[in-house]
C-alpha positions in Angstrom: -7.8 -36.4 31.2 -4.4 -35.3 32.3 -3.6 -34.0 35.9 -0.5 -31.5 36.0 0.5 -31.6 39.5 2.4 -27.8 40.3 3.1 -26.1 43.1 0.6 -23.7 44.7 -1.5 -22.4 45.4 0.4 -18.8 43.3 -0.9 -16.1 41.9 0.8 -16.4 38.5 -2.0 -17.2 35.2 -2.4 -20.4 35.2 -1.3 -21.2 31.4 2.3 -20.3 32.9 2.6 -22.4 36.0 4.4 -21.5 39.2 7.3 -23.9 38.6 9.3 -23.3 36.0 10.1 -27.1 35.6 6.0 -27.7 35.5 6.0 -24.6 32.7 7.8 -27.0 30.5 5.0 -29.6 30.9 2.7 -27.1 30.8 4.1 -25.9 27.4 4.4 -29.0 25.5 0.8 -29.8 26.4 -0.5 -26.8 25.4 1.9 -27.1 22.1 0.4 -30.6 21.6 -3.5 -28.9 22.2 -3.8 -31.9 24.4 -6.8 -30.9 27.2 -5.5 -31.0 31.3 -6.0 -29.6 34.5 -3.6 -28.4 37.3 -3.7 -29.5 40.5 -1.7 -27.3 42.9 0.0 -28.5 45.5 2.2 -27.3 48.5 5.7 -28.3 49.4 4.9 -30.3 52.4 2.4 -32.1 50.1 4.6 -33.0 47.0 6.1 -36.6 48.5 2.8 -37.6 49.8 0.8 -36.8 46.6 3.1 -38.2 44.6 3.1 -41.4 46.4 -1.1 -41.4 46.6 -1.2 -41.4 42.8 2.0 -43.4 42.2 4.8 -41.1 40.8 8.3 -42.2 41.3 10.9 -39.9 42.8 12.4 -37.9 40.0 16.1 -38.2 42.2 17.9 -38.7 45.3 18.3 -37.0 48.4 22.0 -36.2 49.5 21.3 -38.8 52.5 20.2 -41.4 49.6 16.7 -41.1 50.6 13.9 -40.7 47.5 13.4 -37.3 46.5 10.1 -36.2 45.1 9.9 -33.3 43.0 6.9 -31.7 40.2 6.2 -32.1 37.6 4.2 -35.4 37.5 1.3 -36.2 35.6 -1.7 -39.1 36.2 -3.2 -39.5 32.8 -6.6 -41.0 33.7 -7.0 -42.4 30.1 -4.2 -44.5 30.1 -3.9 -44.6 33.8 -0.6 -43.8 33.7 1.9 -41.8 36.2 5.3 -39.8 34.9 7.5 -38.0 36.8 10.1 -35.6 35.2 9.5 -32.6 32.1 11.3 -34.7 29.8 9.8 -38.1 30.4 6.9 -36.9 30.4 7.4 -35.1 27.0 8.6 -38.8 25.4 5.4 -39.9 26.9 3.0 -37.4 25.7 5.4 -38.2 22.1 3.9 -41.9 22.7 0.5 -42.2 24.2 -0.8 -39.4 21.5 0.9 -40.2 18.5 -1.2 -37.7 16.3 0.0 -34.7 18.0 3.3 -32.7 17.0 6.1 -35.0 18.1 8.3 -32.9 20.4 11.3 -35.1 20.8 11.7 -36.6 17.2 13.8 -40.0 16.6 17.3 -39.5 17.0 17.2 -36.5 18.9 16.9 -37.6 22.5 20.5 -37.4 24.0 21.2 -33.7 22.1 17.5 -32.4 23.3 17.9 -33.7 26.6 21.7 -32.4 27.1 20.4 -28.9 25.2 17.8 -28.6 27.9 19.8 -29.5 30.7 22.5 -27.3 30.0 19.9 -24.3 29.5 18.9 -25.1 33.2 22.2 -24.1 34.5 22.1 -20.6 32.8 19.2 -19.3 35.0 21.1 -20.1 38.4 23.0 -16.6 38.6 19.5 -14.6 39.0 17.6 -17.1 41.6 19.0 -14.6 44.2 17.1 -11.9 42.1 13.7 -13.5 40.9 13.2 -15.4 43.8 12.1 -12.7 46.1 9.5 -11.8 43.1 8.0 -14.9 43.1 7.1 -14.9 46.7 5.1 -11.8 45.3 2.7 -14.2 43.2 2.8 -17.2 46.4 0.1 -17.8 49.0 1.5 -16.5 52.7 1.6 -20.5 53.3 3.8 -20.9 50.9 6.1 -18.7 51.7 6.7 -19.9 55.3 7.0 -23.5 54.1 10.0 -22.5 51.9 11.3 -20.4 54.7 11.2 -23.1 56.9 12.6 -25.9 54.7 15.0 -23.3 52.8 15.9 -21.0 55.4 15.8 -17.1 55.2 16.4 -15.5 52.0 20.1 -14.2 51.6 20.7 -10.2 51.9 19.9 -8.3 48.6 22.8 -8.0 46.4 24.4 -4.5 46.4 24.2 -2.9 42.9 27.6 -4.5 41.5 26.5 -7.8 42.2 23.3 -7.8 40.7 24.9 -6.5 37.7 27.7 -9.1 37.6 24.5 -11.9 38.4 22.7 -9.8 35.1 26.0 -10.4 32.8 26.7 -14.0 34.3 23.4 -15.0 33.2 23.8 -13.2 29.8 27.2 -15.1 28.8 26.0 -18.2 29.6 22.5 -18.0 27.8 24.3 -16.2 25.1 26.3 -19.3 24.4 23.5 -21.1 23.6 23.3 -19.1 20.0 26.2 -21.5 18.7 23.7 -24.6 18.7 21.5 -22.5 16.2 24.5 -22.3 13.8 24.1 -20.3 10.9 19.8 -20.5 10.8 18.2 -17.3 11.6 14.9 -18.9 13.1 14.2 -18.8 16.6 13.6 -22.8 16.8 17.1 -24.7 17.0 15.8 -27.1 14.7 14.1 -25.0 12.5 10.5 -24.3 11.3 8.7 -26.0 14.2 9.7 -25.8 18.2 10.9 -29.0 19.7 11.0 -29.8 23.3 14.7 -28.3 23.6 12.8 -25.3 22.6 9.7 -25.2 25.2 11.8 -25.8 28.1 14.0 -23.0 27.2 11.4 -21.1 26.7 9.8 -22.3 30.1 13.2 -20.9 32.1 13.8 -17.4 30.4 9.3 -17.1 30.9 10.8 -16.9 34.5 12.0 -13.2 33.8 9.4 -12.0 32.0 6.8 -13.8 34.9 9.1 -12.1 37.9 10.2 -8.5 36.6 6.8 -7.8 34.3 6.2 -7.2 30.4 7.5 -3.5 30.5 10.6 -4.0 32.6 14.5 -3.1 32.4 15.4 -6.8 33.3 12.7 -8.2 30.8 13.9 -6.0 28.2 17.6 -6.9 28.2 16.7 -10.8 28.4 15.0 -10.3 25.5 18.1 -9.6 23.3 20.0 -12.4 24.6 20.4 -15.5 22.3 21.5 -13.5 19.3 17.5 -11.6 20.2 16.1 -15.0 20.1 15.3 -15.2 23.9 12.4 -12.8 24.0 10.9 -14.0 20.4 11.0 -17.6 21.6 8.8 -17.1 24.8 6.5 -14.8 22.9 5.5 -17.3 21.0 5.7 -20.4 22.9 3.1 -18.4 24.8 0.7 -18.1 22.3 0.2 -21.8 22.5 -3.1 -21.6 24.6 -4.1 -24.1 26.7 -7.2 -25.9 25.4 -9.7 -26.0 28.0 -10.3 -29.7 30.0 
């Protein structure tokens, strides 16, 4: 059995994750129909629980110290421990070799740039979704992150959030060149890859903070050429299947 360590405890389903860095794991699991369970896990408790089951940092601190960081997984069937959406996804490629493959050979350096680049395009709205998501976290949450993060920064005056809104729009939008001329909504074609779930993972992040029926959900929809809102949609309908 697979343990998805996430953070928590949140009120967002858990087929989504709170994290939108575990909601890549999530979605290549559930892509893969491979069972697993989801152990949340606060901020204060992320180094020591991934020490207790042997994860490695995922980085570095600015002082050079380990930095520890979800998602990491404890496969109990291998016994083995991975840190890291896109490690894990080569591993999950490895240790079950008869599900879909979600980094095929020869892809690794363009899926892994593709999905660190898409990373970057969400950063203009965290000023905007991040006060939602304290909506869906536990009051304990919330005051670890204001302690470790500080307070919040003052809401953005209408202009801002607008220029945040079109910031994030031109830099998702330049993602539609890597789908060249293909209409599909998967950059490699008929079937989605991991480039695909992780994208799909960051742009859930709207649809999770603002709601199905919203302004801001509607208009990140059409972004990507109108791929953005189709590719969630039905990365979503991958269900989890039940540990």
């Amino acid at each position: 059995m697979i343990t998805v360590y996430d953070l928590g405890p949140g009120k967002i389903p858990s087929h989504l994750g709170l994290s939108q860095h575990v909601r890549k794991t999530i979605f290549t699991l559930n892509y893969k129909r491979i069972p697993f369970k989801i152990v949340n896990i606060t901020l204060d408790e992320v180094e020591s629980t991934a020490k207790s089951v042997g994860a490695p940092p995922s980085t570095k601190n600015p002082d050079g110290s380990p930095k520890y960081t979800v998602p990491f997984i404890h496969d109990s069937t291998t016994g083995k421990v991975v840190t890291e959406s896109f490690l894990i996804a080569e591993y999950l490629d490895e240790a079950y070799p008869d599900t879909p493959k979600v980094i095929p050979p020869g892809t690794r350096a363009l899926q892994h740039v593709f999905a660190e680049t898409s990373s970057g395009k969400l950063l203009p709205l965290v000023p905007l979704y991040i006060p939602r998501i304290v909506d869906f976290s536990a009051p304990g949450m919330v005051e670890m992150a204001l302690r470790r993060f500080g307070p919040p920064p003052s809401p953005p005056t209408d202009e801002q959030r607008e220029e945040m809104w079109k910031t994030a729009e031109d830099g998702f939008n330049e993602l539609t060149s890597a789908y060249g001329d293909k209409e599909g909504i998967f950059v490699m074609g008929e079937k989605p890859v991991f480039a695909d779930l992780a994208l799909a993972a960051l742009i859930a992040t709207i649809k999770v903070s603002f709601g199905d029926e919203s302004e801001e959900w509607k208009r990140a929809s059409g972004w990507i050429g109108g791929r953005a809102g189709k590719l969630v949609d039905e990365v979503i309908k991958y269900e989890r299947v039940s540990a």
